[in-house]
SERO-4910 file (N, C-alpha, C, O; in steps of 0.05 Angstrom, whole numbers):
BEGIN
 pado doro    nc1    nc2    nc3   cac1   cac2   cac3    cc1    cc2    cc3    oc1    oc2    oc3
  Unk    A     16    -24      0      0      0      0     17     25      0     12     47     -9
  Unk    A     42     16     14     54     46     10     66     51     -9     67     73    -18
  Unk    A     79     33    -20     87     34    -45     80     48    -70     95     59    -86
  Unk    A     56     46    -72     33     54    -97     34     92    -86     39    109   -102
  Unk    A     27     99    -52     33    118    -48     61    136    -55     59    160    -59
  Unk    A     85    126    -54    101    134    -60    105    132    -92    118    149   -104
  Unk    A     99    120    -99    102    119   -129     88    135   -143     97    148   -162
  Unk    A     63    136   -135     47    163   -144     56    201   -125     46    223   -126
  Unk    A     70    194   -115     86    215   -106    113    226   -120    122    249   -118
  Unk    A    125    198   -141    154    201   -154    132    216   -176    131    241   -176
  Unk    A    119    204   -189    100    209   -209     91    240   -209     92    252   -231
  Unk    A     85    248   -195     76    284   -189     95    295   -185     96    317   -196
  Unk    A    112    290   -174    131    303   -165    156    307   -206    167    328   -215
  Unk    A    156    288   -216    169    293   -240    162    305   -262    174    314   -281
  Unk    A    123    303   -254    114    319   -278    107    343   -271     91    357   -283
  Unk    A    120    348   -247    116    376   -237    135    387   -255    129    402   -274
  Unk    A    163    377   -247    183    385   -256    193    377   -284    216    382   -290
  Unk    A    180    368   -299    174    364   -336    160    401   -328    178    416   -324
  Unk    A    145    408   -326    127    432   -331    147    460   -330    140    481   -341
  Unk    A    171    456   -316    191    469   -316    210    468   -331    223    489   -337
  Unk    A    216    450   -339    238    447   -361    234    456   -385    212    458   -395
  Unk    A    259    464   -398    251    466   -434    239    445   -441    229    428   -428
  Unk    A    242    448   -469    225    421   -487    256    402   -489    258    378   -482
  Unk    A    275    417   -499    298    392   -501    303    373   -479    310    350   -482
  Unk    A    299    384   -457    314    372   -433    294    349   -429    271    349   -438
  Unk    A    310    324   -410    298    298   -408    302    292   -384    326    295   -378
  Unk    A    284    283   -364    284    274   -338    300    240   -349    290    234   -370
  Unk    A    319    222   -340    329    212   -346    328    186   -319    330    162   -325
  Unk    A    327    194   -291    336    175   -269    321    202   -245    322    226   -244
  Unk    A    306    174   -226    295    189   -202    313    180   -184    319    157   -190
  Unk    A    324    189   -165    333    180   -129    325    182   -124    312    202   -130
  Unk    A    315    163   -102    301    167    -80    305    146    -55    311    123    -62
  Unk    A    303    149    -35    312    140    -14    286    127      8    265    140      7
  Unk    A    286    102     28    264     92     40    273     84     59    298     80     58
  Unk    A    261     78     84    267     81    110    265     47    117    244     36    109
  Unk    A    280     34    128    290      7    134    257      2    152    251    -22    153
  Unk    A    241     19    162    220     21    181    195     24    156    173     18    166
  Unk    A    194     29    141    168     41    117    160     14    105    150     17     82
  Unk    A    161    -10    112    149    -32     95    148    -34     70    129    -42     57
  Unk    A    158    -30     66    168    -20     27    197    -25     22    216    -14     33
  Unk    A    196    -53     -4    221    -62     -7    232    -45    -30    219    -25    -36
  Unk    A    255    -50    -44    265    -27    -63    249    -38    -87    237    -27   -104
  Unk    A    255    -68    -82    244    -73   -111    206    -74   -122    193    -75   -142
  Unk    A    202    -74    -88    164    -74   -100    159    -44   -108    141    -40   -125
  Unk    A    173    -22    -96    167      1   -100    174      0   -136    158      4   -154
  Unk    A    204     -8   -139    206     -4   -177    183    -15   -189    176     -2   -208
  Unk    A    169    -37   -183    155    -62   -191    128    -41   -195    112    -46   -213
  Unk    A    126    -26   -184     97    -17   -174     94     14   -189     73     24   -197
  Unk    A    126     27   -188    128     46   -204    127     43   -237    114     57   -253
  Unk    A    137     29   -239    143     13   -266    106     12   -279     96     27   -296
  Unk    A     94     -7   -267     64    -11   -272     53     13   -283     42     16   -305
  Unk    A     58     37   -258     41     54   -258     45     78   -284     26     92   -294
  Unk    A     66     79   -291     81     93   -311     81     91   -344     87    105   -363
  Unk    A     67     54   -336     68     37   -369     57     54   -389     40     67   -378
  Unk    A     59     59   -408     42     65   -427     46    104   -430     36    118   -448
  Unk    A     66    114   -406     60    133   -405     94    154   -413    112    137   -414
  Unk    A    104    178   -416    123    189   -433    136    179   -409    160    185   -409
  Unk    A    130    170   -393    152    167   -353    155    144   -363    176    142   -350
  Unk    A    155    118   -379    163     95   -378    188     94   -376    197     79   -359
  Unk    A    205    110   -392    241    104   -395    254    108   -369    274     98   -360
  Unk    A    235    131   -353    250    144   -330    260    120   -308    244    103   -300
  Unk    A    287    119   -301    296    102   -294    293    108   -257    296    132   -251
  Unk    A    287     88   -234    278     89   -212    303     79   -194    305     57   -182
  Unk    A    316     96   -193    340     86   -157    329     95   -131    318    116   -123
  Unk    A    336     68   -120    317     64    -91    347     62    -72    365     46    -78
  Unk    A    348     78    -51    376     63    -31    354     65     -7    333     79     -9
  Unk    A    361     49     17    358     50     39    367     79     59    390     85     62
  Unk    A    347     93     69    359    106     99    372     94    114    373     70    112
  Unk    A    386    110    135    395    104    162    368    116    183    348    130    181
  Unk    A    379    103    199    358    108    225    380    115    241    401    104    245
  Unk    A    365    144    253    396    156    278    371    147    304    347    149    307
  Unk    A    401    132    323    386    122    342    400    132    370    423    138    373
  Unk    A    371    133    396    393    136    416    396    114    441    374    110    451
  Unk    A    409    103    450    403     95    471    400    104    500    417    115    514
  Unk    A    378     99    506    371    101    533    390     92    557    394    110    573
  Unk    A    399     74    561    407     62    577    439     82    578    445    102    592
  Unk    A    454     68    561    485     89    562    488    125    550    506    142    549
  Unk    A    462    123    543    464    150    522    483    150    495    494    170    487
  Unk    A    485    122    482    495    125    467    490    131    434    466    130    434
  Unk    A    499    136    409    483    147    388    491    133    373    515    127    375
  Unk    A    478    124    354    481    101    333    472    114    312    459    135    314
  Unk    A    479    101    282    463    103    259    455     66    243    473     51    236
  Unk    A    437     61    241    435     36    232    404     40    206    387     57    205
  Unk    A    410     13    185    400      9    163    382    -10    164    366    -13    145
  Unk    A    382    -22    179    355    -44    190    349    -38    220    360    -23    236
  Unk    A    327    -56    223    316    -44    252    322    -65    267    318    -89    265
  Unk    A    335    -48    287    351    -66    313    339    -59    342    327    -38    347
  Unk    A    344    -84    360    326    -80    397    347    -75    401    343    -77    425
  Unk    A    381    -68    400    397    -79    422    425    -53    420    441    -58    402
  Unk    A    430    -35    432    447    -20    430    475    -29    428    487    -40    447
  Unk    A    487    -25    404    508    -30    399    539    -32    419    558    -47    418
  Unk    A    532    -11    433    565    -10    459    551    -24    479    566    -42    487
  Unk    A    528    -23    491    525    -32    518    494    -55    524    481    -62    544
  Unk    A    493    -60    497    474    -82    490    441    -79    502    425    -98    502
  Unk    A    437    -55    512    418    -50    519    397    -46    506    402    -41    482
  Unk    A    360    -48    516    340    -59    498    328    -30    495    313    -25    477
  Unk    A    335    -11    514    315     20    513    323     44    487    337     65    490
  Unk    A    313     36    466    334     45    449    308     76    440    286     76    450
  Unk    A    316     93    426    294    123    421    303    120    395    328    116    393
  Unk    A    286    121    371    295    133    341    300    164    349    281    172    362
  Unk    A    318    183    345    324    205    346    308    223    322    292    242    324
  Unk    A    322    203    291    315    217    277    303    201    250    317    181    245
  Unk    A    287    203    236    275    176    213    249    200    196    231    216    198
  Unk    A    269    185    179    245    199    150    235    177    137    246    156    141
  Unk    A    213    179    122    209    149    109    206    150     90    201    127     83
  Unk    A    205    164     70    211    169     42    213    190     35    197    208     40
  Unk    A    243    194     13    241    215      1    257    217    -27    278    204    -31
  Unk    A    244    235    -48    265    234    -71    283    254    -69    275    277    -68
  Unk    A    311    248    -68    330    257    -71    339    279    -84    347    300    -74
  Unk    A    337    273   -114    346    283   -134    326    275   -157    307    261   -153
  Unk    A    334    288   -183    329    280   -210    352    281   -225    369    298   -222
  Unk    A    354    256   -246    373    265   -264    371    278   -293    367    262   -312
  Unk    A    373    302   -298    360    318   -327    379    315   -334    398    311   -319
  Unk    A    380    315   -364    390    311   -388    388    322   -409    363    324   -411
  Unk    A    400    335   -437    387    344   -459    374    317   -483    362    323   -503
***
């Protein structure tokens, strides 16, 4: 489900920015980035972007997906982590009270234009 949401979000978001461009120039490659926490794998999001795009001038546009970090803190030692999957256990002092500090869950990065 979120997937289709974010995908129809890469989707607006590029034909926003087609409306800006000259006529030569070519949206070529999206970035975008997803949170190890957002239930959304890289490849169902392409899978789903891909679908939604078929048939349409966005087909060629090419879809890069990387994983976020999650900034974390621990409770217990006060210590600060950054990690890519979701973990119970503080890295220095193995403790279970852990706080996400900081977490986004999706976002596009960049575009790549082109002539």
């Amino acid at each position: 489900m979120h997937d289709l949401t974010y995908a129809k979000e890469i989707v607006a978001a590029v034909t926003e920015k087609m409306r800006t461009l000259g006529r030569d120039a070519k949206i070529s490659a999206v970035n975008t980035a997803i949170s190890p926490l957002s239930h959304v794998k890289s490849e169902t999001l392409k899978e789903t972007f891909a679908a939604l795009v078929k048939g349409t001038p966005l087909e060629q546009l090419t879809l890069n997906v990387k994983t976020l970090q999650l900034d974390m803190k621990c409770s217990s030692c006060q210590a600060g982590f950054s990690v890519d999957k979701p973990t119970f256990l503080c890295p220095k002092c193995h403790g279970s009270s852990l706080t996400i500090t900081h977490r986004r869950e999706f976002e596009i990065e960049s575009l790549e234009i082109g002539e």
